[in-house]
N, C-alpha and C positions, 0 to 999 in steps of 0.2 A: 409650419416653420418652427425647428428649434427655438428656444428662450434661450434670448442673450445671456452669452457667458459674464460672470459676475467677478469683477476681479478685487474686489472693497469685503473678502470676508476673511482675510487671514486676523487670528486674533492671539495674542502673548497673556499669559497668566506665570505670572512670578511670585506671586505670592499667594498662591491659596495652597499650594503643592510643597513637600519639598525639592522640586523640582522644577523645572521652568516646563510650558505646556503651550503649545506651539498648535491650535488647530484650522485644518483646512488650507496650509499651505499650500501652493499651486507648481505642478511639474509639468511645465510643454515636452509632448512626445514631441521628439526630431522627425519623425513621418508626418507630421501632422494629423495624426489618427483621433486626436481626441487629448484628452488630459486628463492627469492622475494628481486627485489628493491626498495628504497625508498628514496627519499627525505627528508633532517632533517632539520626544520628552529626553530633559539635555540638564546633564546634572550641572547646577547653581556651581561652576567653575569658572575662571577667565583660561583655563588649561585647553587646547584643541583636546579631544576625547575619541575614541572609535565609537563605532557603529553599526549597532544591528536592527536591520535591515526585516520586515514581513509586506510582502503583499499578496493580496488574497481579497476573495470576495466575500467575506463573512461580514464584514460592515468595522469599521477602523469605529465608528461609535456605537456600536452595539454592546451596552456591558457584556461582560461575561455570566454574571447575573441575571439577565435578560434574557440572553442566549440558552442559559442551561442551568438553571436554576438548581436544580440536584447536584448536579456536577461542578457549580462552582460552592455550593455548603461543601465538597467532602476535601475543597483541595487545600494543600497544604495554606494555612492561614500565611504565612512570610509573601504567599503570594497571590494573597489577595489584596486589591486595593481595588481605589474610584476608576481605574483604570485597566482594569483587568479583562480581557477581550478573551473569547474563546483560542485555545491551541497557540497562543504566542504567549511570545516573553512577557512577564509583570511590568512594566517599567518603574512602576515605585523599587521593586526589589532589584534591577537593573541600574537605574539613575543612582543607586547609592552603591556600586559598586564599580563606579566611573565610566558606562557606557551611556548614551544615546541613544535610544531607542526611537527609530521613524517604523510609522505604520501606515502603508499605503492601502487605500481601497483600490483594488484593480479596475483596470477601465471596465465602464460600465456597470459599476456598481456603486453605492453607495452615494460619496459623494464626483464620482470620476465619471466626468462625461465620454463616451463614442460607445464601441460599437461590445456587447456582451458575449465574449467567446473565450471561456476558460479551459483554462489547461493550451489552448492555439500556440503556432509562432507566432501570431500577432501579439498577443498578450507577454508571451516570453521577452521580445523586441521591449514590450512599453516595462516589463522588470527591468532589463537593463539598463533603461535609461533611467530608472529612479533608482538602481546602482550606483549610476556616476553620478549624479545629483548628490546624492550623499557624499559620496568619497568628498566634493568638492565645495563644500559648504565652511565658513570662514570658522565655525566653532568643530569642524570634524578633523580628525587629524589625521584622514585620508585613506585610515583604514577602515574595511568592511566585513563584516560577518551575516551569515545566514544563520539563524536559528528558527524552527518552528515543527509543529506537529503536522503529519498528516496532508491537507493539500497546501500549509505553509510549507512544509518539506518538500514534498512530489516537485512544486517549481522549483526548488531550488538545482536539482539536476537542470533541468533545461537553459533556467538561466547560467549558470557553473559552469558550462561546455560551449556560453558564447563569451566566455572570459572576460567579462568589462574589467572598467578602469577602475583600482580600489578594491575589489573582493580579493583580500587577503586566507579565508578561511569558510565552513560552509557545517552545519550540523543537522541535516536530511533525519528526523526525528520521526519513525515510522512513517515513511513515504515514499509512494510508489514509482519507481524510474519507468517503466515500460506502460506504456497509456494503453495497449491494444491487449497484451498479454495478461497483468496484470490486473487491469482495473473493469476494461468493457466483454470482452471476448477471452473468457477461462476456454483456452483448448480449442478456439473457434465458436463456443457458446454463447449468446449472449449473455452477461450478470448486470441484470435490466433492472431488478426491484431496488436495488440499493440505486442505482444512477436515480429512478424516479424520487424516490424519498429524498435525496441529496440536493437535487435538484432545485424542487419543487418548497421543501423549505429551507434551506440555507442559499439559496443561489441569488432566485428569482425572485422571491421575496425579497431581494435588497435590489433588484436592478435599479440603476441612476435612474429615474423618473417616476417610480412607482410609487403610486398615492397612499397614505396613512399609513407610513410606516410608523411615526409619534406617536400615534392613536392605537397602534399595534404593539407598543412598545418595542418597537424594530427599531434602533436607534432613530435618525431624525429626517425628518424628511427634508426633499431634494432643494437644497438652496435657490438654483434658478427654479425653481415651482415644477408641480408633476406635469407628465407626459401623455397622452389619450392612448389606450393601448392598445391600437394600431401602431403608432411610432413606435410603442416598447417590441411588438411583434417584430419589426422590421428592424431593430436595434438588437437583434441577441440572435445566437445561434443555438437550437433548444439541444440540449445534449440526448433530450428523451428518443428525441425523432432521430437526431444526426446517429446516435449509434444503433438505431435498429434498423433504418435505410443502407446504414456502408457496413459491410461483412468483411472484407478482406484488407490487408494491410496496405496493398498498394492503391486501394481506392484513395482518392486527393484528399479527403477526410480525415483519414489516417494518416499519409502518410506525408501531411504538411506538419504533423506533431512529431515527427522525428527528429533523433538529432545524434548527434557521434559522442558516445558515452567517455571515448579516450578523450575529447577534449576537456576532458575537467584537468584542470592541473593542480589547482588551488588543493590545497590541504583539508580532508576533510576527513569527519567524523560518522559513520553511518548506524544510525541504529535501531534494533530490529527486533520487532517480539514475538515471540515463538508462536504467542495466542492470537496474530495477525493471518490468520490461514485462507482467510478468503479476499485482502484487498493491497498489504501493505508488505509482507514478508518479503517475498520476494523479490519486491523491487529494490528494498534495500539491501539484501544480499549478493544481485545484482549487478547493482547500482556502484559498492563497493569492489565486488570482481573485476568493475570493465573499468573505472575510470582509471583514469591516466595519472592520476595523484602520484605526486613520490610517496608522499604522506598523509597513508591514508591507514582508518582503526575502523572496524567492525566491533561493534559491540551489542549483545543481545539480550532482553531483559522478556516481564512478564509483565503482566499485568491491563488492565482497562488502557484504551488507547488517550484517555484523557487525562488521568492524575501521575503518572509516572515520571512525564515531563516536567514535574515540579515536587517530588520525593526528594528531601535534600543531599541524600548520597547521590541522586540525578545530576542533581545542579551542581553541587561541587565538581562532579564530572564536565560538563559544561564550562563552567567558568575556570575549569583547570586548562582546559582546548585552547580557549578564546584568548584568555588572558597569554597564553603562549606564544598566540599567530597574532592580537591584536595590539597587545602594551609589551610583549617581549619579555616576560616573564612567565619563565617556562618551571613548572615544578615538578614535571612527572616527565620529561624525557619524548614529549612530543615533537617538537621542533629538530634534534636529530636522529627519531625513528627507533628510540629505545625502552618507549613506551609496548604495551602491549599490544598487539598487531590486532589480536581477535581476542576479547575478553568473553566466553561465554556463561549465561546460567545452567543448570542443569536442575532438570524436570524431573528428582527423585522423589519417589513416594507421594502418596494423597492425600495433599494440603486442603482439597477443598476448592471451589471455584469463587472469583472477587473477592477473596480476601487479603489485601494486602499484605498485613500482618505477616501472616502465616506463609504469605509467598518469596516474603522475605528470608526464610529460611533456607530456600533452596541454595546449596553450596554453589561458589563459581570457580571459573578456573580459566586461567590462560595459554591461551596458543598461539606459532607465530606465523600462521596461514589456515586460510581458507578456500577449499577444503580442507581439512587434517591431512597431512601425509599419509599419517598412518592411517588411513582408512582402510579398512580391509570391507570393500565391496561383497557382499556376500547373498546370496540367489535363495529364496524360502520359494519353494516350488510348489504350484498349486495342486491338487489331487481334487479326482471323482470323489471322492468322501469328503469333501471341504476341509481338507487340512493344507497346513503350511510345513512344508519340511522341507529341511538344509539339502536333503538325497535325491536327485532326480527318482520320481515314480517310476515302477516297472510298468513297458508299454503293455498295455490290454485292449489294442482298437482301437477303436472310434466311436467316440460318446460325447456326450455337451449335455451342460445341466444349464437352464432355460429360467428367465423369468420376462415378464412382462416389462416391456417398451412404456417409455412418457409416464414412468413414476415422479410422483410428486412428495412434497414432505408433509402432506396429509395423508397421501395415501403412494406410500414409498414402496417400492419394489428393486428387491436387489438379492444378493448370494452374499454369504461371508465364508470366507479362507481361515482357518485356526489355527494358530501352533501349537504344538503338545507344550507344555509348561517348559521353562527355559531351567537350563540345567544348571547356573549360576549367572549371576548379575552380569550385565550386557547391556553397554551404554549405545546407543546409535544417537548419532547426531551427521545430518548433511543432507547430499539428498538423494532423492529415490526416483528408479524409473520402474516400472510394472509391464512387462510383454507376455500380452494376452492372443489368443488366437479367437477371434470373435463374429457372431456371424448375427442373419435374423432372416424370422420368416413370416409372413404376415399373417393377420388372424382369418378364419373362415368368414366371406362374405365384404371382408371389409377392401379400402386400399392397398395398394402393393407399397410399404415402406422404400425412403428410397436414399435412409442414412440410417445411421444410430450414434446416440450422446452415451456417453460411458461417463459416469460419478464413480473414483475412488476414493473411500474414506479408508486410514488407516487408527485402530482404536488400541488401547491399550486394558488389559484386566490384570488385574491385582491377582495376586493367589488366592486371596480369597476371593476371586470371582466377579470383582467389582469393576466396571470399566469407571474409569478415572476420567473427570472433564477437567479442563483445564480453564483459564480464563477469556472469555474472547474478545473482543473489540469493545464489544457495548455491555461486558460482564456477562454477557450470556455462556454456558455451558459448550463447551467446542470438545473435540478428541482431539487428534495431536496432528492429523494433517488433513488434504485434500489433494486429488487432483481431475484435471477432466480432457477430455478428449472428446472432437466429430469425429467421425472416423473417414467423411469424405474430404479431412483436412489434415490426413494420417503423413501426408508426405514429409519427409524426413529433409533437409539441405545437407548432409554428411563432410559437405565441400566447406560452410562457413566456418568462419573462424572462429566463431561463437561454440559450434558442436562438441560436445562433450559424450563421453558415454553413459554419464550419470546426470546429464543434463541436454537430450535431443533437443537440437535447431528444427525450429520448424520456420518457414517463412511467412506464412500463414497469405501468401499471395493469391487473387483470382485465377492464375493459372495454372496453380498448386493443386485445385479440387480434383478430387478422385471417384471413380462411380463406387455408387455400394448397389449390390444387389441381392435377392434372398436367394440363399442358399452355397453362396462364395465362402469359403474363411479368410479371414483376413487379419496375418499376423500385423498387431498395432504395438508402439512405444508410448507410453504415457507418461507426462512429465507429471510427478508428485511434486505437492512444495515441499522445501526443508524443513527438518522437524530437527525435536530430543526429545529424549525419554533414554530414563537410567532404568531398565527392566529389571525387576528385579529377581531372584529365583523362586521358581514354581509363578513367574505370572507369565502371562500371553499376549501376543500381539492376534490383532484379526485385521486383515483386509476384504473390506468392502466394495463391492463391483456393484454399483444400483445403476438404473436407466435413468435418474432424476434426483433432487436434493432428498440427504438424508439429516437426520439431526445431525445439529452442528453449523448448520447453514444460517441460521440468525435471522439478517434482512438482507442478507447477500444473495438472494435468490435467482433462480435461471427458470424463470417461468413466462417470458412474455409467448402472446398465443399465436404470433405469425412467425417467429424464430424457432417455436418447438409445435409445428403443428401436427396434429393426428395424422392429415394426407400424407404427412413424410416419415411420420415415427410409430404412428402406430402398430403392435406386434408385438414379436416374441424376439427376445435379445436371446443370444447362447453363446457360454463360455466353451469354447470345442478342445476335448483331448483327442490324443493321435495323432494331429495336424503338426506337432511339434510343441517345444514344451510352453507353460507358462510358467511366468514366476514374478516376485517381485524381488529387486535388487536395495539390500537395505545395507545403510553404511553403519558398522559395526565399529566402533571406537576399541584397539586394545589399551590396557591399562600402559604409562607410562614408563 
């Protein structure tokens, strides 16, 4: 049996803070699903105040200190305090600039009792209801903002597009809009390693019941007392197992986390880092494309997924938004749409990788859409000799240059495409699709394959010769993009509304799959993510064709061993000429 709900723990502290400090206040879901606690830190005013709004499973008492020790020494000191939780707002630095900050632990976690299912519409349902909780609390002044990093952002779409009462504005801070494309299944792959790590310590580790989290320094353990964990079994939905059992979009899995991207109206902020290549770019590039906003800014920056959200050129960004949609004080031309549309960085020259510093230098520049008008779409075509050139090759037959099937990033197997050194500077910024004609054959003795996984990397070399990494999520070393493709998940929707030419629909549906068989060609589109890079003269682009991750990949991996197994991939992959051409299509910025 459940431990009786305890309703004798809400506690006020006004005076140890300069802030008032409100914890374990109590929020009944309207489904009766369970309930959500939260934290309220409320600047020392008798003034109602806005408010922003995190929920999330990371633990609302889990320092940030605790959480990420490394990462909370390098981050900007204005925001650090006793209160400093991983990927959300400071509230010390928040409360003295007149907002509110409530911080909810999401059901099932922390201190929120029902049932543990992140990223769900059920859990999206119990955000909104601690939306309007807030709007309507006697110290709030009825307005609502969304701020947070990462999966505090990724919810904030989902909850934005069920419009509650009070969300006035919304700032999706590297986070992923699309749960299937984006985060679990790159291309139809599964991207398993990171879900386990994710999982396993920042998820489940804080489920509502779970014993010696104090003792673990996991913030505090569960008020009404721990759970046997059987009950905790039965009370979660394990993301390890649910995304390796459901493949296709319209499995109920998936496709109960959908939601109509045009319903956001609310005004928001979306923004996106270049060095996000394997979890978050794209969704907020997106994220931004689809919603419905009248007023809405794309803004793109660099750097580690954790400190940038607190760089003070960040924050004044930030609190230039908020203060616009939330206290009506607009200084930069938000509120009527004269603000810049699309502010981007640009990726010139080799700063080096996790250096802030020095990334800081990179020039920006503003645009007033996304894509660039001016894009001049332009074709680097593949050749039998591993080059990349602007010219379609003269046909010579039929030939294919072959590597080995189910490379790994221990032991990686792939082709790389060159270009001859660029004849003056050439910025590309947007995004890219790659049509390869592709086949395979299986090795003497073994299985007959009966798919193949396609890994694009695209890398960048210096004239001098030097491929340039960039910064990735966790600081690690990345090249400037990725993309992946199944190829019995090639099927194209050309009809949705989504289709682009420089961005193929795919619907990723069960009865979308296609046969592969050895010795077919099979012209594929592969969607690349969006990159930049300012090329500079006499350097080179190379595009990467591997069967499995190559550097760059981090803990983003696509290695689970019943999603890529030998019976189905093992063999010989081939890039085929004569069949028709290949190329990749890259967007070429001209100068202004």
């Amino acid at each position: 049996m459940p431990n009786p709900i305890r309703t004798d723990i809400t506690t006020v502290d006004s005076t140890s803070f300069p802030y008032t400090f409100e914890q374990n206040v109590t929020i009944t879901l309207k489904d009766n699903s369970g309930l959500v606690r939260c934290n309220v830190y409320r600047p020392k005013t008798e003034h109602k105040v806005p408010v922003l709004v995190t929920y999330g499973p990371y633990g609302k008492d889990i320092p940030y200190a605790d959480f990420h020790p490394k990462s909370f020494s390098e981050v900007n000191p204005e925001h650090r305090s006793a209160h400093s939780a991983w990927e959300t707002p400071d509230p010390a630095f928040w409360t003295s600039h007149g907002y509110a900050v409530v911080r909810a632990d999401e059901r099932g976690t922390g201190q929120s009792r029902g049932k543990l299912d992140t990223m769900s519409r059920e859990t999206s349902e119990a955000f909104f209801d601690v939306v309007e909780w807030a709007a309507e609390q006697e110290w709030s002044s009825g307005k609502v903002g969304l701020l947070g990093i990462s999966y505090y952002a990724g919810s904030q779409w989902r909850v934005g597009a069920r419009q509650p009462k009070g969300l006035a504005c919304m700032i999706p801070w590297e986070g992923m809009s699309d749960y299937y494309r984006d985060r679990c299944r790159h291309g139809g792959i599964l991207s398993n390693a990171f879900i386990s790590f994710w999982w396993n310590r920042q998820v489940v580790s804080n489920q509502y019941g779970r014993p010696g989290r104090a003792e673990r320094k996991w913030g505090v353990d569960t008020i009404e007392g721990d759970l046997p964990e059987e009950e905790l079994e039965q009370n979660r939905q394990d993301q390890t197992i649910d995304n390796r059992v459901n493949r296709f979009r319209d499995d109920l899995y998936y496709a109960s986390k959908e939601y109509t991207m045009s319903d956001i109206q609310v005004p928001l902020l979306s923004v996106a880092n270049w060095g996000g290549i394997l979890l978050h770019l794209r969704g907020n590039v997106e994220g931004y494309t689809q919603a419905g906003s009248q007023l809405k800014y794309l803004r793109f920056i660099t750097g580690r997924h954790d400190l940038p959200f607190y760089y003070k050129e960040e924050v004044d960004i930030q609190l230039s938004f908020l203060d616009a949609f939330l206290k009506g004080d607009d200084r930069a031309g938000w509120s009527n749409g004269t603000a810049p549309k699309v502010d981007l960085v640009l990726r010139k020259g080799d700063v080096g990788f996790n250096n802030a510093k020095a990334e800081k230098t990179y020039p920006r520049r503003v645009e007033n859409e996304w894509p660039i008008a001016r894009t001049q779409y332009t074709r680097f075509y593949l050749t039998e000799e591993k080059e990349l050139l602007t010219n379609p090759p003269a046909q010579k037959g039929y030939s294919k240059l072959s590597y080995a099937a189910l490379g790994t990033l221990e032991n990686p197997s792939y082709i790389q495409f060159t270009t001859p050194p660029f004849e003056q500077e050439t910025e590309i910024t947007g995004h890219i699709v790659a049509h390869l004609n592709v086949s395979m054959s299986p090795n003497a003795g073994a299985p007959t394959p009966t798919d193949i996984d396609l890994f694009l990397t695209l890398r960048y070399i210096t004239p001098e010769g030097k491929e340039v990494f960039y910064t990735g999520t966790a600081g690690d070393p990345v090249p400037l993009c990725k993309g992946w493709l199944r190829v019995s998940m090639r099927k194209i929707n050309d009809k949705h509304a989504r289709h682009r030419e420089y961005l193929p629909h795919r619907d990723y549906f069960s009865t979308d799959v296609l046969p592969v068989i050895p010795g077919e060609v099979y012209p594929v589109d592969v969607e690349v993510w969006p990159t930049n890079v300012v090329v500079e003269k006499g350097g080179k682009l190379v595009l990467e064709v591997a069967s499995g991750d190559t550097q760059g990949s981090g803990i983003f991996l696509h290695n689970e061993p019943t999603d890529r197994s030998p019976e189905k991939f093992q063999g010989q992959n081939h890039v085929n000429f004569g069949h028709g051409e290949n190329y990749v299509t890259l967007p070429v910025i001209p100068p202004k």
